[in-house]
C-alpha positions in Angstrom: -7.4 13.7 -5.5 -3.8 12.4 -6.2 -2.1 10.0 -4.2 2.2 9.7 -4.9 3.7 6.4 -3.9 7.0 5.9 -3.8 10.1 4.1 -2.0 10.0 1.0 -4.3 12.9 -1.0 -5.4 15.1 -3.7 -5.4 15.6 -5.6 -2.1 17.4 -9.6 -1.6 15.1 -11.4 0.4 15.0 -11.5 3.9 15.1 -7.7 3.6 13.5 -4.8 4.0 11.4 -2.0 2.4 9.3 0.7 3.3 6.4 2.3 1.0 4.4 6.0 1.3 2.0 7.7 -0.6 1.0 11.1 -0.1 -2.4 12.7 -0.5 -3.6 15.9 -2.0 -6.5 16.9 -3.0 -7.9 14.5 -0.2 -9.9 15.1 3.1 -7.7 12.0 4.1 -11.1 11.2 5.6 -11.6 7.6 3.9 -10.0 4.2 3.6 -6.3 4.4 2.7 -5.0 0.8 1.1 -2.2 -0.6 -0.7 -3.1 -3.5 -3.6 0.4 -5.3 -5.8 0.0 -7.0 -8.9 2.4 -9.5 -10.0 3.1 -10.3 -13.5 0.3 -12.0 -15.4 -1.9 -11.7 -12.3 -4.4 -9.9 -10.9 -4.4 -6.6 -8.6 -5.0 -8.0 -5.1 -5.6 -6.1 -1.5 -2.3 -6.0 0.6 -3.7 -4.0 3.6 -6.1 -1.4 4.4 -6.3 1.1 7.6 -9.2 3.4 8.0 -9.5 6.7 9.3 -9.9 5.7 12.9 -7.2 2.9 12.8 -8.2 0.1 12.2 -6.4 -2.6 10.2 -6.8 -5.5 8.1 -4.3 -7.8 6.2 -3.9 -10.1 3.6 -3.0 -13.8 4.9 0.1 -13.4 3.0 1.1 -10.9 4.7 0.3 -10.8 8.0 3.4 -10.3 10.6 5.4 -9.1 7.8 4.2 -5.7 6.6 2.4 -3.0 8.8 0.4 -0.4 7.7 0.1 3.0 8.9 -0.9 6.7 8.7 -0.5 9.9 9.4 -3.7 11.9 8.8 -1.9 15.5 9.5 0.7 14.7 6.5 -2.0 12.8 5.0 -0.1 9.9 4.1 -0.1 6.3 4.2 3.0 4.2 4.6 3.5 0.0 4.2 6.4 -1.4 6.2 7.5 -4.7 4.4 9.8 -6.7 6.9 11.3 -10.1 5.5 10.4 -10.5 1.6 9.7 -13.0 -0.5 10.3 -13.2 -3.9 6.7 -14.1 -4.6 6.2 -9.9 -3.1 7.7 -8.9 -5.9 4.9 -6.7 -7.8 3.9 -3.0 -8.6 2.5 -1.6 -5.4 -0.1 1.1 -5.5 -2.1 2.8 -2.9 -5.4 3.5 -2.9 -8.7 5.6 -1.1 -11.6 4.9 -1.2 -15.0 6.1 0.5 -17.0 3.1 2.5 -20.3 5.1 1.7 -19.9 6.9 -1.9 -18.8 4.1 -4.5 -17.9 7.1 -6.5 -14.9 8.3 -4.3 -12.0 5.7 -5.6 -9.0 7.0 -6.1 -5.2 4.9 -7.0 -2.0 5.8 -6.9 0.5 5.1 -10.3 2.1 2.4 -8.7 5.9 1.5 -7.5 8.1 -1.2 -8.6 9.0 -3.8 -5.4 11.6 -6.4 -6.9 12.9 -8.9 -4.1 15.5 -11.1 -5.5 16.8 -14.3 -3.9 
């Protein structure tokens, strides 16, 4: 499995970016996530959507970024709608298996820089 992310950069805040990662290798069956880790911090969840639809957020984030898929192009995609400089992180995606620890699978990560 190999998941691509990409559509990071540089953004002033207030604005607007908008992340994917593509699958291969993938059933695109399981939990599709994105995590960010900040300088000197640790990775931490952003948002998660599995396979049926269903969503779930990190405080910090709630009514700012949406995640979504689409299973036939088996990919994942984080809307981030009026940023903070405090989003500024590398961004990578994630999937996962609920039932098989074993299936975990990241992404290499994409640079989100929101200046003020």
């Amino acid at each position: 499995v190999q998941l691509q992310a990409s559509g990071g950069g540089l953004v002033q805040t207030g604005g607007s970016l908008s992340l994917s990662c593509a699958a291969s290798g993938s059933i695109f069956s399981h939990v599709m996530g994105w995590y960010r880790q900040a300088p000197g911090k640790q990775r931490e969840k952003v948002a998660y959507i599995t396979d049926g639809g269903i969503t779930n957020y990190a405080d910090s984030v709630k009514g700012r970024f949406t995640i979504s898929r689409d299973n036939a192009k088996r990919c994942v995609y984080l809307q981030m709608n009026s940023l903070k400089a405090e989003d500024t992180a590398v961004y990578y995606c994630r999937e996962w298996s609920t039932t098989d620890s074993v299936y975990n699978y990241w992404g290499q990560g994409t640079q989100v820089t929101v200046s003020s």
